[in-house]
N, C-alpha and C positions, 0 to 999 in steps of 0.2 A: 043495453048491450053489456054483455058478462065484461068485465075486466080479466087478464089471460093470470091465470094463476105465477105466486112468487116463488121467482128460483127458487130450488132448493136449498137450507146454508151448505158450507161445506163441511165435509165430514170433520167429525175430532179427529185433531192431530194432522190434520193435514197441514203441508206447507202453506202459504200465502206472497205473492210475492211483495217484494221490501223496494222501496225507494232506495236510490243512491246517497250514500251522506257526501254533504255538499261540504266542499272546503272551504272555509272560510281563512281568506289572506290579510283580510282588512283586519286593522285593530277597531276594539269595541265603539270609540264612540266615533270614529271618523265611519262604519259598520251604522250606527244607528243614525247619524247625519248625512249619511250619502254619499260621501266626500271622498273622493281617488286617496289613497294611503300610502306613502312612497314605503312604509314597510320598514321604518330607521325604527331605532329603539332610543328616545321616543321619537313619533315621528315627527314629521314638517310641523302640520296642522295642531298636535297637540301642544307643541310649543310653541305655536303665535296665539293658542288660545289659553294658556296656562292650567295647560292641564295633564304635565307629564305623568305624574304620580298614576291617572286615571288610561296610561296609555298600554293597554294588555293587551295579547292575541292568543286568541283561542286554541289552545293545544290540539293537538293531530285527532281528526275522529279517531275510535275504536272501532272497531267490523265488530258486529255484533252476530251472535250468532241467530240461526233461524228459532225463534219464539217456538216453545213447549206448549201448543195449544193448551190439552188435557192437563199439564201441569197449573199452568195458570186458572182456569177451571176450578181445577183440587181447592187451590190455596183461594180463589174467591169466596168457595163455598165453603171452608174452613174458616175464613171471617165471617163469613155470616152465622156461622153458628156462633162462632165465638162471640160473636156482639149478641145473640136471640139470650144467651146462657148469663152474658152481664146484665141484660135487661132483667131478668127473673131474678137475677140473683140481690140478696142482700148483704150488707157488711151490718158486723157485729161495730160498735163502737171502741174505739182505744184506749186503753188503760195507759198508756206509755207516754201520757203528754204529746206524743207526736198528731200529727192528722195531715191530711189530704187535701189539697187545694185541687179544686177544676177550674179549668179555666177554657177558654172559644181559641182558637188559632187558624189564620189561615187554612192548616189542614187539618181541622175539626175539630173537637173534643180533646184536650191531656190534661194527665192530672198531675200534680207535682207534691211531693211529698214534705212536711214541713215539721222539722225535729221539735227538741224540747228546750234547742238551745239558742233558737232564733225568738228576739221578743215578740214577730208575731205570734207564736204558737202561747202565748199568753192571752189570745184572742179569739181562742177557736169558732166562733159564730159570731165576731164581730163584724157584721159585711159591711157597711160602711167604710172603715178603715181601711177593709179587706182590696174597697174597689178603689181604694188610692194609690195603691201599690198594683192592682192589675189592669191600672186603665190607663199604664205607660203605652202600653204597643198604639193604641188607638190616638194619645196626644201627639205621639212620636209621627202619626200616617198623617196625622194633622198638618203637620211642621214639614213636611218632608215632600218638595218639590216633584210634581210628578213626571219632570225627565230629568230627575237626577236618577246616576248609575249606581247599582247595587257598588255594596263596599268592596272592594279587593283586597284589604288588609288584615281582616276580621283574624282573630285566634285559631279560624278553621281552617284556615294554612295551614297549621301543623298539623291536623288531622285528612284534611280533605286530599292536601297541596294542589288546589286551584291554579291554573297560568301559569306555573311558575316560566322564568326564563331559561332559554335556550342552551345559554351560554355564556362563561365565566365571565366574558367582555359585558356582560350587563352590568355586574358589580361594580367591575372599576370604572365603567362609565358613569355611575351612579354618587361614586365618592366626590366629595367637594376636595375646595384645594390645601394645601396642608396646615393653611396658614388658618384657615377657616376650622378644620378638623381639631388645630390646634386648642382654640379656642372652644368649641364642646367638649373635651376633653379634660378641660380645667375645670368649668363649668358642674360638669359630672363629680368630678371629683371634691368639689367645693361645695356642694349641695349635700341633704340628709338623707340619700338613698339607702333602702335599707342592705342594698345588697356588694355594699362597695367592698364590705371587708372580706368578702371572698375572690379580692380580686389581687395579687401581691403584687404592691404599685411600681416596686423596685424591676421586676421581671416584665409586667407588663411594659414602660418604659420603654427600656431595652427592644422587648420585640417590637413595641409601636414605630420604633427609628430604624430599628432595620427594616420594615415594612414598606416605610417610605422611599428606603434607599434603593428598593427593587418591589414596586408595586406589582409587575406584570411578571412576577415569579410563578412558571406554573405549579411551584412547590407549596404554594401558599393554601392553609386548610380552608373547608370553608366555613371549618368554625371559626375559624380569625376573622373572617367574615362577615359572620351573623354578630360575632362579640363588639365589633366596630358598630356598627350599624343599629346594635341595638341600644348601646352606649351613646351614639346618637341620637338618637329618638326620645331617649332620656334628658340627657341634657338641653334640646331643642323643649323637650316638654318644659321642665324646670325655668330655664330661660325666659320663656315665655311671659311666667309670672314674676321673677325677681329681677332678671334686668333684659326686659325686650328689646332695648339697641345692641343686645350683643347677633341679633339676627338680620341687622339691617346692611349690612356689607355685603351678604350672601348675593354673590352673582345671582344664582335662579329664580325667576318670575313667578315662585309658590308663597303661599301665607305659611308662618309660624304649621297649622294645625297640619296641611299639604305636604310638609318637608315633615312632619314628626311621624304623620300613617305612611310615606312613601320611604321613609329608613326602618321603620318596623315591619314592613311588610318586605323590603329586603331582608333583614332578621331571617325572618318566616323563612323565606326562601332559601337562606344558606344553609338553617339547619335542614331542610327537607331536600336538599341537594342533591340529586341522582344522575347519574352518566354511566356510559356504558364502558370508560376507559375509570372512574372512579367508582369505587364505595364508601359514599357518604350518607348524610342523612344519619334524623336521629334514632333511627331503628337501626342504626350500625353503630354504637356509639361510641367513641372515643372518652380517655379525662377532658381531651378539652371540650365534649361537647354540652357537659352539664353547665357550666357558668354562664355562656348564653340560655341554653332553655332559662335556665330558674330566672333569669335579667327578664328575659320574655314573659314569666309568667308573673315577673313582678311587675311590670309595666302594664298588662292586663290588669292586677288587681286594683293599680293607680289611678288607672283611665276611666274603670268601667264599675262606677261606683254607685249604679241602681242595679245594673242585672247581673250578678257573680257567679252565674251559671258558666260562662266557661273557664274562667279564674279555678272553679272547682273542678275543671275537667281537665284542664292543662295542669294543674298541680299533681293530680291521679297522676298521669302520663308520663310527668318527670319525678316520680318515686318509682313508677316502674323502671324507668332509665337506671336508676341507680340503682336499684335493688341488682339489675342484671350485671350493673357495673361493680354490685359489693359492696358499696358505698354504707350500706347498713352495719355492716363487719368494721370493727377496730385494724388499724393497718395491723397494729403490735399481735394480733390474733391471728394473723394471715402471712407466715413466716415465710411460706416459699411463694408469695405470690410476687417478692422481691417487687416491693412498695419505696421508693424512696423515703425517708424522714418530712422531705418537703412535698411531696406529693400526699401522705400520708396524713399533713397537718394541713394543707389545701381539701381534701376529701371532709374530713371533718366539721371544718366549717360549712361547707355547699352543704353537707347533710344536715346538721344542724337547721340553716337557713331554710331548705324545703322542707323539713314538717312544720317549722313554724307558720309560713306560707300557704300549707296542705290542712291545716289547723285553724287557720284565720279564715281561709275561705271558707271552707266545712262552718263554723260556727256561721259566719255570717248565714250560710244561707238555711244553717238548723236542719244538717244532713252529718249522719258519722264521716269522720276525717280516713283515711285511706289509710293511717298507722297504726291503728290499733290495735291491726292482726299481726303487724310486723315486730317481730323480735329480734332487737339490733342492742348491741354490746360496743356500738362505736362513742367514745368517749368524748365530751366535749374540748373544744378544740382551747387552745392555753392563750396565756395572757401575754403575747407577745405582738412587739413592734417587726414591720415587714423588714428592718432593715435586722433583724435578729436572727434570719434564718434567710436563707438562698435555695437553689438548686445545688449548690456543693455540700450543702451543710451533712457532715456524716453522720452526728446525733443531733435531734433536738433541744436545744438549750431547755432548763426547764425555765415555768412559766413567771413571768413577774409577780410580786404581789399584788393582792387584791386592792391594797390601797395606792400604788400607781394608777393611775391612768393610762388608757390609752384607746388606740379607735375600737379593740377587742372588749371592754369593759363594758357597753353596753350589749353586747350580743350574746356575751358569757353569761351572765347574769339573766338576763329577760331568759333566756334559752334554759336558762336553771330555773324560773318559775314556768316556762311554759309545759316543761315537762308535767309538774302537779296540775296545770288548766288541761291539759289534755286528760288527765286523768279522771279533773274533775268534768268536759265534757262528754267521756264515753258513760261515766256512771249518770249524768243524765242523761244519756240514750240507751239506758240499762232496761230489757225487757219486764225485771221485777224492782220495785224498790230498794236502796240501800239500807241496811241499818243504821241507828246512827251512831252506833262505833266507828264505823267503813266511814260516815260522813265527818266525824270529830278528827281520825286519823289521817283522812286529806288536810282538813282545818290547818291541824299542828304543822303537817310538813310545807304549806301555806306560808304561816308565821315562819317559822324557822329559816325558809328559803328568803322569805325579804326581810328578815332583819341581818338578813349577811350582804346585802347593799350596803355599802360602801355609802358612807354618809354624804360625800360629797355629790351623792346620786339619788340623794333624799327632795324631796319637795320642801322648800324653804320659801319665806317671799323673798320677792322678786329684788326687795330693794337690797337684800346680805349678798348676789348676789353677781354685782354686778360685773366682774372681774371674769365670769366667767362666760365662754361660749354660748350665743343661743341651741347651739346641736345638743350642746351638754343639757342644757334646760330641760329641752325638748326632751330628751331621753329617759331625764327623773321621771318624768309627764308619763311617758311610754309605760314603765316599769308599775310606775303607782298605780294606772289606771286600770293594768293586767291582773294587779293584785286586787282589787276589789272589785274588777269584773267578775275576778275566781272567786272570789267568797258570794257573791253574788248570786250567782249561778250554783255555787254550792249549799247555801243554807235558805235558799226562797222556797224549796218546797214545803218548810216548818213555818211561812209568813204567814199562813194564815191558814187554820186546823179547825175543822168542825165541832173538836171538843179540844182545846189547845192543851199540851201537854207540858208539864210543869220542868221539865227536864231536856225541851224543848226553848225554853228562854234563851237563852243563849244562842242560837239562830236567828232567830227575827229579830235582836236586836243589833247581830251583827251585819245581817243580811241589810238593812233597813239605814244604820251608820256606813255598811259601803256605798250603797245609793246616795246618801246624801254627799260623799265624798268624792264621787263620779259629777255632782252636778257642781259641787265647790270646784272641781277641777277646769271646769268646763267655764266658770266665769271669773277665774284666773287669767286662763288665757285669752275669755274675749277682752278682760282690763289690759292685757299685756300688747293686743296687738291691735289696739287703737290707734290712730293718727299720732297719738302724742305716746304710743305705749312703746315697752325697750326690743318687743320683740314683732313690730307691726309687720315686716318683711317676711314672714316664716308663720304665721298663725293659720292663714289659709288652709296650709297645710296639715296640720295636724287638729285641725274643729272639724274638717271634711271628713278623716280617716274614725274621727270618735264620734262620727254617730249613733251609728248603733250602743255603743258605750253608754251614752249621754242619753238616749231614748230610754233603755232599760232601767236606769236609775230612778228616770222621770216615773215609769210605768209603777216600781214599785213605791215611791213617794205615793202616787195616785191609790195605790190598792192600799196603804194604810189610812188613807185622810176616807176612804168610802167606804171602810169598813169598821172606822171610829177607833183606831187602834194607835191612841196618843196619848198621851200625858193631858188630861183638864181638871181642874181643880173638882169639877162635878164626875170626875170617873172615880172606878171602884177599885182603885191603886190604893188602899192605904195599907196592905199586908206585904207590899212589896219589897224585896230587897233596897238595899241603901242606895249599890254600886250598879245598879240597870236602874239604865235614864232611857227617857224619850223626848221627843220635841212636843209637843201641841202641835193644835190642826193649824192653828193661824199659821206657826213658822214653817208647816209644813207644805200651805196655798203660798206660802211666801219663796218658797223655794219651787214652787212651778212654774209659778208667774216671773221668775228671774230670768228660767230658764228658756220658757215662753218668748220673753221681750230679746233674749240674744240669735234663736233660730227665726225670727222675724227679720231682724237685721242682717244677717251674713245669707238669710238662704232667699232672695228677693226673684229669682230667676232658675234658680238652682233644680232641677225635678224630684231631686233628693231630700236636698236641704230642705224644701219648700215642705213637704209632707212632714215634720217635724210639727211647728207650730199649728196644722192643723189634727194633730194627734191630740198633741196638748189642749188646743180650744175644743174638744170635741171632750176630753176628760171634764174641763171647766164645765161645761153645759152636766153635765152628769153628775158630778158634787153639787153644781146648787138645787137640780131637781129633786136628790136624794135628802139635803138636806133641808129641803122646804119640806119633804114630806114627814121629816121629825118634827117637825114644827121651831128648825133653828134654821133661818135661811140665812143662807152666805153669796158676797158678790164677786163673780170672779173677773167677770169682763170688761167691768164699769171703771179699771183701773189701769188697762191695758194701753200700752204707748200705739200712737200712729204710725201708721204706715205707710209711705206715698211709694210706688211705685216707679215714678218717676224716678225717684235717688237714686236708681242701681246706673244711671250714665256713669257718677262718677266712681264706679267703684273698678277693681281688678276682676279679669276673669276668674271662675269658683273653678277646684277640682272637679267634682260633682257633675257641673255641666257638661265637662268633657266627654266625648264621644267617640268613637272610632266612623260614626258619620261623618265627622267635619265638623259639625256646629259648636259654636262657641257663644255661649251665654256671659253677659256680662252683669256681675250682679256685684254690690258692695261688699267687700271685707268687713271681715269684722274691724266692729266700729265704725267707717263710715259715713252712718248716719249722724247727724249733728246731734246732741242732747236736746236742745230748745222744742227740737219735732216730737219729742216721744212726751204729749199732754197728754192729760187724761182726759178720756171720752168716755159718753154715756155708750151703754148699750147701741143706741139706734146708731151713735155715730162712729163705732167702732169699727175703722175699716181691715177687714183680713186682706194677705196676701194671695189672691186666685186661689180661695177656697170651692173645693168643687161640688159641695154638698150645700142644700140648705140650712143657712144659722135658725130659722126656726123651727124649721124642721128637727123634732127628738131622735138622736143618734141612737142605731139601735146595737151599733156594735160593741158602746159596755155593756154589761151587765147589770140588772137591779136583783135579780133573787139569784141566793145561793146556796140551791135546797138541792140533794141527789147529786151531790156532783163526787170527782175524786180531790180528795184533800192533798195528797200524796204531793203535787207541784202545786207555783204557783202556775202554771200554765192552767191548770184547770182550775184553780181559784177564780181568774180572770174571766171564764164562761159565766159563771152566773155569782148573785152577791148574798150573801149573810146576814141576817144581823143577829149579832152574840147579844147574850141577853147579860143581866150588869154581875151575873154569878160567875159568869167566863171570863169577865173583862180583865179580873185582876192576875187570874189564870194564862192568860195572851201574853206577856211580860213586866216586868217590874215595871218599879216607876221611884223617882225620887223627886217629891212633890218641889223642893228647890230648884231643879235642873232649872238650869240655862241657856236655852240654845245658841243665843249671840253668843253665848262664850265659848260655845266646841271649838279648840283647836286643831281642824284637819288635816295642819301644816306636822303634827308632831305622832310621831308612830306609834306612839301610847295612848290615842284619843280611843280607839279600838277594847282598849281591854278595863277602861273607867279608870285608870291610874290617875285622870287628871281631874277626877270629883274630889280626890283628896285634895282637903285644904291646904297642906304642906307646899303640893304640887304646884312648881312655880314653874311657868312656859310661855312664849308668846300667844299672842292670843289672832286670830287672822278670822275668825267668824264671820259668817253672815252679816 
């Protein structure tokens, strides 16, 4: 029997009819539970199940207009060809150090671009490594309960504005009580945030107590708003780790992590603010609307310290804010725009603070920074205490000396070397090579900018001392670590040259002295914030933010111990200068393996931290294979401390782990783990922390040959490996066959330029 032929479609471009969009009244999860919703903000249900922060309602549909058949058609077929013409198509390979990462997503195929200033791009075919950093999304689907509710809080607030609320009574429904607000507030201010000093504590004061005195002022912005709120989330965050009984008073039935995404994701909402009797929101922007953004977009950079993709896109966001705002313009340039002195010297600082921010994230994720097209004439802000200047003040006092102190003294300063890091990160994302005039001429203005630190802002040990502040500590720490990330990143492309240039020394051995001094950094402060160390309360914090710092150091330690480029009494150093030293291999597996044994310990749970030590053991396997096949075999693993997994009960929650999911890992502090546990094990009985590749399985992501490749970075060094033959060796950098390496001084700022090979030269000694 024929079956009756199938309707015709219908014509292109005809209409179709559309279902009615259904209103949704219920909020989400009582919506996904079943459950009657009395419609309170939050409501009944989510607060006998503690789950205000989670209680949203679905903004009003849009009517959507009738669908453009033929149009959508157009644009189907216009991807298909687009994808038939990528299929065919080929890429030339990059000369620029940068490359390309693919990666699988939910919705399909992206490729993400990866600079020259991110240490993976030191990697470029390393897939291994590659798949430890791209096989978050998949552990994350792992870990993540299948009716738990998408995030509400996420950075895409500010872009998207998701749910926001209705109406200004959300806010102040939302504030805790004063006595509580109190207490984050000190909290805030007692802590090491980077962004306190753009906040003038005398005025804010003032405004915070008349705030109090008429909360339900409909005069009130709703950047006082988001500024509160996000100042919260902070302080809640901080709290957390240094003293969590300051959250246990807190009337509301939320955990620490519940009250820290539901005051940031208010944030979110105040700056994205819109009403039909107001114009707010950060596309309207007021002065006051930048100190919350930037607070927001520092709290992102704190939080979300595996994926920095939106850290990068919210720092964009708030330069354009300020750019529209002028904020790039000197006030003293801008005569009729009748600027106050103190608003003028507040504008300053905020800009200041966001390219540093706009700068930190770009590097991390090894993408150009958003300021390098911008040409700004605003002056760094002066060296003064809040109580020096006011809202009356008619002139600006001029600035204190550089040898006062005060809360501006670290921001002055770092802000004066970031200015040379940025310069020296846009010249590694330069389309043609620098000369190395251009590279010597960053150099000098390098040096010159940190030897105008203030000595009391020097790296000294621990035990001279003690009198003073851990923030101050911390800050030397900051400054130091800046300065030889920049020299880092500026002379690594001469570490290692297919035919090493003579006029060239002087890079690799500075490039190669800032790595080692990144890693002396780095087990300073795991001594210092040990159980028994002076600054155990506060270390967390600043070993989480120097990762990357502390990885790159490690990377270039590794590419000279694999490419034989050391000080050994059987190399062919004996034409060498006097005053260029280097370490040997041994001191230089010695300083891996240090480094090694402290990401083992603080990164125990961490998803961060944890890919650390498997970097590192994955270089080990690589030096001894390369060096078996010289016929000098070396052991890297067989002396490696234990690991028990277990130890992370007793430790403090990591940065790192932190989420804007919620989850909280708990993993040891540094130090932590007892001494007595870290024996030494053979090979077989060397336990790694959740390593996700096979140990005997050969890692293919270093390199063994490195032939055809571009010498010009170390990024491309790192794709495939060399070996100089013994006519080059002496060639590659001096050598002074006495050198010492226990005795480098890394504490004294002359270690850099060999002033301390002179035997005259009398310094403490703080060595390996």
């Amino acid at each position: 029997m024929n079956q009756p032929p199938p309707p015709p479609p219908p014509p292109i471009g005809a209409d179709t009819p559309h279902k009615r969009t259904r209103v949704l009244l219920s909020c989400a999860p009582c919506r996904n539970s079943k459950l009657k919703c009395d419609r309170s903000v939050p409501c009944s249900n989510c607060l006998k199940k503690s789950r205000a922060d989670l209680c949203i309602y679905a903004p009003k549909p849009v009517k959507n207009k009738p669908p453009k058949s033929m149009t959508a058609r157009l644009r189907r077929l216009e991807g298909m060809v687009r994808e038939m013409l990528g299929e065919e198509g080929s890429s030339s390979p990059s000369t620029t150090g940068g490359q390309v990462v693919q990666a699988n997503g939910a919705r399909g195929g992206s490729t993400t671009y990866v600079g020259p200033t991110h240490f993976m791009a030191m990697l470029d075919d390393i897939e291994d490594l590659k798949s430890y950093f791209d096989d978050d999304g998949e552990e994350a689907d792992r870990d993540t309960p299948e009716d738990s509710t998408p995030e509400i809080d996420s950075p895409g607030i500010l872009i998207m504005n998701r749910a926001s609320p209705r109406s200004r009574r959300y806010f102040l429904d939302l504030l805790p009580t004063k006595a509580f607000a109190d207490k984050l507030v000190m909290r805030y201010f007692s802590t090491n945030a980077t962004s306190q000093h753009i906040l003038h504590k005398p005025s804010f004061i003032r405004k915070y107590n008349e705030f109090w005195a008429s909360t339900a002022s409909p005069t009130i912005e709703m950047d006082w708003f988001a500024l509160l709120f996000i100042m919260f989330a902070q302080a809640v965050f901080f709290s957390h780790f240094i003293a969590p009984d300051e959250l246990v008073n807190d009337s509301l039935p939320l955990t620490p992590m519940q009250r820290f995404r539901q005051y940031r994701a208010a944030a979110g909402w105040a700056l994205t603010w819109t009403s039909s009797s107001e114009r707010c929101g950060y596309t309207s922007p007021a002065t006051s609307t930048c100190m919350p953004f930037l607070m927001y977009v520092e709290t992102d950079l704190l939080t979300n310290r595996t994926t920095q993709t939106s850290t990068y896109l919210l720092s964009s966001v708030c330069i354009r804010i300020m750019l529209k705002m002028g904020l790039h313009r000197d006030p003293s340039k801008l005569p009729g725009a009748q600027i106050t002195p103190f608003d003028g010297e507040m504008r300053r600082r905020v800009w200041a603070l966001a390219i540093q921010l706009d700068l930190m994230a770009s590097f991390h994720l090894g993408l150009p920074s958003m300021v390098y097209g911008i040409e700004s004439d605003t002056l760094k802000p002066r060296n003064l205490m809040d109580e020096d200047f006011d809202e009356n003040t008619k002139e600006l006092p001029p600035g204190r000396p550089d040898s006062d102190y005060t809360h501006m003294t670290y921001p002055i300063f770092k802000a004066s070397i970031f200015e040379v890091f940025g310069l020296v990160v846009r010249q590694a994302h330069a389309l043609t090579p620098p000369t190395y005039a251009e590279v010597m001429e960053l150099d000098n203005r390098l040096v010159q900018r940190y030897a105008a630190v203030p000595s009391f802002m020097e790296i000294r040990p621990l035990e001279t001392r003690l009198t003073d502040s851990p923030l101050q500590i911390f800050q030397g720490f900051g400054i130091a670590s800046l300065y030889q990330k920049s020299r880092c990143v500026l002379h690594r492309r001469y570490l290692v040259e297919k035919e090493p240039k003579k006029e060239h020394e002087y890079s690799r051995r500075t490039c190669l002295l800032a790595a080692l001094a990144l890693l002396e950094y780095q087990n300073m402060i795991f001594e210092a914030t040990k159980p028994d160390g002076l600054l155990r309360q506060h270390g967390w914090f600043t070993l989480s933010l120097g990762i990357h710092d502390f990885l790159l150091g490690a990377m270039i330690v590794y590419l000279v111990v694999q490419n034989e480029q050391y000080n050994e009494v059987s190399g062919d150093f004996g034409h060498a200068e006097q005053d260029t030293v280097l370490p040997n291999k041994q001191q230089l597996m010695d300083a891996l393996k240090r480094s090694y044994r402290i990401w083992t310990q603080v990164g125990a749970n961490n998803p961060e931290v944890r890919k650390a030590p498997e970097v590192l053991e994955t270089m080990f396997r690589k030096i001894e294979k390369s060096s078996a096949a010289r016929g000098q075999p070396v052991s890297m693993l067989d002396v490696l401390p234990e690991f028990q997994q277990s130890a992370n009960s007793c430790g403090l929650p990591l940065v790192g782990n932190l989420s804007i999911n919620g989850s909280i890992g708990y993993g040891p502090s540094a130090g932590d783990i007892p001494p007595e546990s870290q024996v030494p094990l053979t090979r077989e009985g060397f336990i790694k922390p959740a390593v996700t590749s096979d140990p005997g399985k050969d890692a293919a992501w270093l390199p063994d040959e490195m032939d055809g490749i571009d010498w010009n970075s170390l990024e491309s060094a790192m794709r495939a490996n060399v070996d100089l033959d013994a006519s080059t060796m002496d060639e590659w950098v001096g050598n002074d066959m006495s050198f010492d390496h226990q005795g480098i001084d890394f504490l004294n700022p002359g270690f850099m330029d060999g002033s301390w090979t002179d035997p005259s030269f009398k310094g403490p000694r703080n060595g390996f």
